[in-house]
ROMAR-354748 format. One record per atom (N, C-alpha, C): y, x, z. Coordinates in steps of 0.001 Angstrom, whole numbers, padded with zeros to 6 digits, always signed. Layout:
YXZ/...
***
This chain:
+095357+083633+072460/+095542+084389+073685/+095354+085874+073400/+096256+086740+074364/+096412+087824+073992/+095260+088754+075288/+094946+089925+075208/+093943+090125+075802/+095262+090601+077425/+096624+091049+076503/+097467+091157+078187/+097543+089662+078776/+097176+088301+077964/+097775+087102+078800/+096423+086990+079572/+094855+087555+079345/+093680+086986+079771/+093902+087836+080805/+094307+089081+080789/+094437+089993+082332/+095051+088964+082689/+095755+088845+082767/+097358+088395+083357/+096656+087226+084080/+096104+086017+083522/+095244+084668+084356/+094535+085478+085122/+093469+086230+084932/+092206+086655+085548/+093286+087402+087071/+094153+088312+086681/+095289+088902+087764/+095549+087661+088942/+095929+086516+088245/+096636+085720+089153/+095785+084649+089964/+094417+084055+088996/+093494+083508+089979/+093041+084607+091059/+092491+085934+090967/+092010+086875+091811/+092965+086588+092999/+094120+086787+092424/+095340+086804+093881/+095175+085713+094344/+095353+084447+093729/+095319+082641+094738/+093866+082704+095689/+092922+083839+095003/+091664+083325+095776/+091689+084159+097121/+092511+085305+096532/+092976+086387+097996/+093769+085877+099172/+094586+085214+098789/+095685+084768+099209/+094927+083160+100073/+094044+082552+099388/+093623+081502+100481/+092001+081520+100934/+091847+082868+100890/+090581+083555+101165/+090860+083384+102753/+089631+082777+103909/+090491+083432+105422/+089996+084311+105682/+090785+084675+106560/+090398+086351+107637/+088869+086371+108022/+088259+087598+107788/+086947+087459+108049/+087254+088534+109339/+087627+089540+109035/+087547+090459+110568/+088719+090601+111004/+088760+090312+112342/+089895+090703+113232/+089548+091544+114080/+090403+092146+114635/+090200+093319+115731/+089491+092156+116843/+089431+091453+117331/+088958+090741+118325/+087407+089932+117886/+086855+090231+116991/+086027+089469+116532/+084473+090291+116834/+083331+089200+116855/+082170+089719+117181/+081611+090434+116024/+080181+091290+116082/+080401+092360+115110/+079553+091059+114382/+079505+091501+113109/+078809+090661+112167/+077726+089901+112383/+077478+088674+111881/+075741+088168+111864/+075563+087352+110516/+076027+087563+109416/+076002+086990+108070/+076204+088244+107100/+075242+088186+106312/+075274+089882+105607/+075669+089355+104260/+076038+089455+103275/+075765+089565+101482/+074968+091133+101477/+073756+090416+100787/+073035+091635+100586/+072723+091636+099001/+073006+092763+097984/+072922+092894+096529/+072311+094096+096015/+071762+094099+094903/+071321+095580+094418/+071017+095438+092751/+071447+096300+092317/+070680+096427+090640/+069304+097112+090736/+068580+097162+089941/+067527+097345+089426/+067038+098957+090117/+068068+099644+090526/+067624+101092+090999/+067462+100594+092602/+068163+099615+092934/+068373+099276+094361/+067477+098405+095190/+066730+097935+093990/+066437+096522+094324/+064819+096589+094989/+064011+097680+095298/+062920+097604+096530/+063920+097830+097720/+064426+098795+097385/+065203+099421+099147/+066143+098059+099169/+066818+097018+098846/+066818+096229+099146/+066432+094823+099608/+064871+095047+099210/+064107+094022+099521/+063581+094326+101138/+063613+095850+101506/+062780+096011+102585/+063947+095838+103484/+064847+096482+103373/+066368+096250+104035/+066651+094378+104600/+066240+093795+103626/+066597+092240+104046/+065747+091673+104644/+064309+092051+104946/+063767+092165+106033/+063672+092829+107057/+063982+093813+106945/+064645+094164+108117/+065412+093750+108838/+066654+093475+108224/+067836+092493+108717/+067332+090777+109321/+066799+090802+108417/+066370+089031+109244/+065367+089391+110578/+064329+090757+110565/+063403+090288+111753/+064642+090977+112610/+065759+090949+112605/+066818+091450+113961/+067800+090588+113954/+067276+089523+113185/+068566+088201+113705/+069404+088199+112827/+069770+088735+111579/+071170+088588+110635/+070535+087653+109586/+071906+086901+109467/+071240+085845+107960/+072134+086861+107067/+070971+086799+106140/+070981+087276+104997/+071205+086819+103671/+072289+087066+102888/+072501+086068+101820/+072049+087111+100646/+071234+086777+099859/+070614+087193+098756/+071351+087263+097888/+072230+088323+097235/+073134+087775+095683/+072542+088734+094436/+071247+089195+094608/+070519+089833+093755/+070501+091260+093732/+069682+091461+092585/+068947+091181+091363/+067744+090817+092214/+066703+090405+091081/+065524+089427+092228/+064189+090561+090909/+064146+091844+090853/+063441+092600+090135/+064007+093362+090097/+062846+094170+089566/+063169+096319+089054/+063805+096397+087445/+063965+094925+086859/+064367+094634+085386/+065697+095514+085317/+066098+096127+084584/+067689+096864+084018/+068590+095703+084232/+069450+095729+085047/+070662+094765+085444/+071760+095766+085095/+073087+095340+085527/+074275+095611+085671/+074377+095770+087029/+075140+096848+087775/+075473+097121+089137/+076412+095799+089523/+077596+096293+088139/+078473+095597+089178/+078753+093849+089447/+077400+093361+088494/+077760+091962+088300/+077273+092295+090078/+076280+092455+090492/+075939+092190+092124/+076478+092755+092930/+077393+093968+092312/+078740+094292+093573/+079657+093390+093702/+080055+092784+092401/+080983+091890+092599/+080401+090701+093258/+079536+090108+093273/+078985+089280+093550/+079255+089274+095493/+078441+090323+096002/+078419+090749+097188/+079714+090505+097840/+080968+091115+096716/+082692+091551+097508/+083068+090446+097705/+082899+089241+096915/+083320+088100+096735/+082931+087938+097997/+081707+087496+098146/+081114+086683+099092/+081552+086767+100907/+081964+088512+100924/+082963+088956+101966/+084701+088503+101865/+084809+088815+100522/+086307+088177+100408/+086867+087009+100505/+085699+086056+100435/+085952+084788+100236/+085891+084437+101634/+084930+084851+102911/+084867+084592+104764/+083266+084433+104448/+082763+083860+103096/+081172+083021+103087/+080074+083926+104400/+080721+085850+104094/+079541+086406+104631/+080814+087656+105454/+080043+088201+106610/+080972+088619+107629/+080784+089929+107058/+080245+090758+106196/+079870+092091+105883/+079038+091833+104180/+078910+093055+103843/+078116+093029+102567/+077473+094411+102392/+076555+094518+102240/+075794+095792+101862/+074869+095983+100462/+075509+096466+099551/+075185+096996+098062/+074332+098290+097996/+073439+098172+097255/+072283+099357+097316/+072071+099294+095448/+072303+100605+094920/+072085+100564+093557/+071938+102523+093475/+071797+102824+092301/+070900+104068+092413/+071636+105140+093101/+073190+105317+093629/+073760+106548+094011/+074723+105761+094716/+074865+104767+094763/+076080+103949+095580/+077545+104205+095348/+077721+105155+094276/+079175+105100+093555/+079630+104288+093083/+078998+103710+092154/+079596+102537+091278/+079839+101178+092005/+079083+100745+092348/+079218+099623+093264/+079991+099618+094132/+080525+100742+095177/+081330+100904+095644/+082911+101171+095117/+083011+101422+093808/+084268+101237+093045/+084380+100284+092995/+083097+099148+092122/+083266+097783+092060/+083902+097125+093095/+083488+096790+094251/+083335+096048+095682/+085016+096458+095919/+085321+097501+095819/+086685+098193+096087/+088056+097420+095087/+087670+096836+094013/+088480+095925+092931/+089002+094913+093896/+087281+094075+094347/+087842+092768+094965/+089372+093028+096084/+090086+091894+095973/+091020+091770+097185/+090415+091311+098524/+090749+092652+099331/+090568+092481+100602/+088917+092974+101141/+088459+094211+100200/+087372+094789+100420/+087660+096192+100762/+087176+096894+101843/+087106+097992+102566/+085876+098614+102016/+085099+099405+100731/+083918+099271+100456/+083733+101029+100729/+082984+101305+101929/+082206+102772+102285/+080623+103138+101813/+081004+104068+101168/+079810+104392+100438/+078823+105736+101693/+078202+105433+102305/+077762+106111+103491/+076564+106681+103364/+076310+108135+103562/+074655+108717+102786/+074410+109456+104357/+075047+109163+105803/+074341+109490+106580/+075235+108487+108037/+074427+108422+109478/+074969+107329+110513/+076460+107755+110454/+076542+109116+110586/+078107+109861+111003/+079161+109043+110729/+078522+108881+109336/+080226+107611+107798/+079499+106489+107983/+078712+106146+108501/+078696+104975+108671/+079380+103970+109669/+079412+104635+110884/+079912+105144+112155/+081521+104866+111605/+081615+106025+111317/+083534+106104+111160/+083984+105528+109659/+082900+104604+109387/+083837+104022+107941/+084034+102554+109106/+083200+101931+109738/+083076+101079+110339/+084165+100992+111914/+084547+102324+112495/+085577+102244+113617/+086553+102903+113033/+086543+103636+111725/+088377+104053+111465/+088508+103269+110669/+087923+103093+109705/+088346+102345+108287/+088288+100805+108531/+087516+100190+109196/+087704+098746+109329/+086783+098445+108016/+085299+099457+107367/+084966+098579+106359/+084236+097111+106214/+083939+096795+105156/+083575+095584+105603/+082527+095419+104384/+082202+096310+103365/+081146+096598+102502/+080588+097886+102402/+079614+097723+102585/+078730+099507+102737/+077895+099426+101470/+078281+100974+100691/+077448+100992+099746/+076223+101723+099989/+075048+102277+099522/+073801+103135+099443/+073420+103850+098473/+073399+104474+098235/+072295+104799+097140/+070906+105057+097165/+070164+104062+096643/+068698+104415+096833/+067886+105674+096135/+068589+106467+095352/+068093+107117+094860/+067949+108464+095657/+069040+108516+096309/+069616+109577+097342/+068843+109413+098749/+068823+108484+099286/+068420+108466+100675/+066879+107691+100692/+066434+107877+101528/+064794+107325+102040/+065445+106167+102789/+064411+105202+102885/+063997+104141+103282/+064904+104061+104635/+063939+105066+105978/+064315+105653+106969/+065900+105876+107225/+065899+106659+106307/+067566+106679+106815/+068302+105361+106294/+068440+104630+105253/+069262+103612+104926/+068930+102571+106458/+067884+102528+106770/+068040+101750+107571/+068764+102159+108720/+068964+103544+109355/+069608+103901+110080/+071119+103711+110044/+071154+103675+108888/+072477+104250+108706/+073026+102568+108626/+072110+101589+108201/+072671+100190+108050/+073065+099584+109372/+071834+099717+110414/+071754+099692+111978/+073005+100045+112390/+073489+101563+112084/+074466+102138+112708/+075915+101240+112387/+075626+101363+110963/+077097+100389+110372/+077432+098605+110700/+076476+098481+111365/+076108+096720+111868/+077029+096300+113218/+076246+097797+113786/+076449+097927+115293/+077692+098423+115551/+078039+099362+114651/+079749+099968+115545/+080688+099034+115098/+081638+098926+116302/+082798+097673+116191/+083600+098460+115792/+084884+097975+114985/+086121+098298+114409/+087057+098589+115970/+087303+099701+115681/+088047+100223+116724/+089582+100162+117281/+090512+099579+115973/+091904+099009+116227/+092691+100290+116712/+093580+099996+117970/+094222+101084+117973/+094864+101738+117188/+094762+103256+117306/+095306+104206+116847/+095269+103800+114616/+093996+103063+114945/+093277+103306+113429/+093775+102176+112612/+094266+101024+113353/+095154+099831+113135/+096200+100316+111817/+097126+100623+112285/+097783+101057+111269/+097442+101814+110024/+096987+102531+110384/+096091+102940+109173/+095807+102168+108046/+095023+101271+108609/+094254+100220+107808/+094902+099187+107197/+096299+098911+107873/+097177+098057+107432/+098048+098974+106417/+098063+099995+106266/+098591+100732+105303/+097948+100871+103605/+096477+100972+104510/+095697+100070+102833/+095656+099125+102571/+095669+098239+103708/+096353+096606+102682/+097597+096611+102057/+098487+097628+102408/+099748+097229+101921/+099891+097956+100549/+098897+099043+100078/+098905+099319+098978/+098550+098198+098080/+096887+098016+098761/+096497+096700+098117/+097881+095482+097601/+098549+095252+098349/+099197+094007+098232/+100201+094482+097130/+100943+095836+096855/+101716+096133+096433/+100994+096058+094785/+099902+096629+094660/+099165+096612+093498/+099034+095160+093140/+098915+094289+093970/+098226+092346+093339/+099765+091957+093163/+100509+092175+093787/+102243+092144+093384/+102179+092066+091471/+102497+093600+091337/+102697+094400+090758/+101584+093134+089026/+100314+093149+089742/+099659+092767+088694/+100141+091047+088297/+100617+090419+089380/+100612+088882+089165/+102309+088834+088119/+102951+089781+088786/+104355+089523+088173/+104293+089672+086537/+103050+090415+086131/+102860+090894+084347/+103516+091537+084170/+103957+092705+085642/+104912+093936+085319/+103741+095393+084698/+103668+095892+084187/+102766+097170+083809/+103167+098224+084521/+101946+099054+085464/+103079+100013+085847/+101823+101381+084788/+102466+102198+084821/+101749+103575+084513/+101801+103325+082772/+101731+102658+082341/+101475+102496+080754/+102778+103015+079687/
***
C-alpha cells in the first residue's frame, strides 16, 4: 500500500461515516443537553471544573479526555470530541487545550463540524447564532476559570438563529462537501 492509497481509504471511510452520520442540529431543534467534553494536558483542570459545572446545570457530559495534567496530544481529544458531535452521540462538544487553536483546526477536519474558537461571550454568542457552531474551542491558558465558564453558559444558551444566517452556513457545507467530493474521487487538487 501506497501512502496516496491509505489517504485515499482513510478519505472514503471519513465520508461513509459523514454521509450516514444523522443530523444533529436543525434550525428547529432544542438547544443542546449532551456535551463531548475533551482537553489535553494544558486543558485538562479547566476542564475538570467546567464538567462540573455542566452536570450541576443539568447537561450530560461525555468525558473523551485526557483524565491528567500528563503531556497528551491535543488532537487525539479534539478528534475524539468532533467525532462524537459528528457522529449525533453528543449534541455539542467543547475542547479546552492550552490556546484553543489547535484543537479547533483539529475538530474543523471532522465532516460536519462548525468548530469556534471563542476567548470572550460576544463569539461565543455569534459563533453559536451566525455560524451554527456546534464545537467550541478554549484556551486555558488565555482565559480564567470565570470567564470560560461564561463564555460556555453563553455558547449553551444562544440558539442558532437560521434566517438571514441560513444560507450562509449552507455555503460552508457546500465547500465542505465539495472538498469530501474532491477527496473520495482520488482526484488531487493543488499538488
Amino acid at each position: 500500500m501506497t501512502l496516496e492509497s491509505d489517504i485515499r481509504s482513510l478519505v472514503e471511510r471519513i465520508v461513509d461515516e459523514a454521509v450516514s452520520a444523522p443530523a444533529v442540529h436543525r434550525e428547529d431543534s432544542p438547544l443542546p443537553r449532551k456535551v463531548a467534553l475533551g482537553a489535553d494536558h494544558g486543558g485538562y483542570a479547566l476542564k475538570e471544573r467546567l464538567a462540573a459545572h455542566l452536570g450541576d446545570q443539568g447537561f450530560e457530559v461525555v468525558d473523551c479526555g485526557t483524565s491528567s495534567a500528563e503531556s497528551v496530544d491535543y488532537p487525539d481529544f479534539a478528534h475524539e470530541v468532533a467525532q462524537q458531535v459528528a457522529r449525533g452521540h453528543c449534541d455539542c462538544g467543547v475542547i479546552v487545550d492550552g490556546a484553543g487553536i489547535g484543537s479547533s483546526m483539529v475538530a474543523n477536519k471532522v465532516p460536519g463540524i462548525r468548530s469556534a474558537l471563542c476567548y470572550d461571550v460576544s463569539s461565543a454568542c455569534n459563533s453559536r447564532e451566525h455560524n451554527h457552531a456546534n464545537v467550541l474551542t478554549l484556551g486555558a491558558g488565555l482565559i480564567g476559570e470565570g470567564l470560560a465558564r461564561q463564555i460556555v453558559d453563553a455558547w449553551l444558551t444562544t440558539p442558532w438563529g437560521g434566517g438571514r444566517h441560513a444560507r450562509r452556513v449552507e455555503k460552508i457545507s457546500e465547500v465542505e462537501e465539495t472538498y469530501l467530493r474532491i477527496g473520495s474521487s482520488g482526484v488531487r487538487s493543488g499538488a
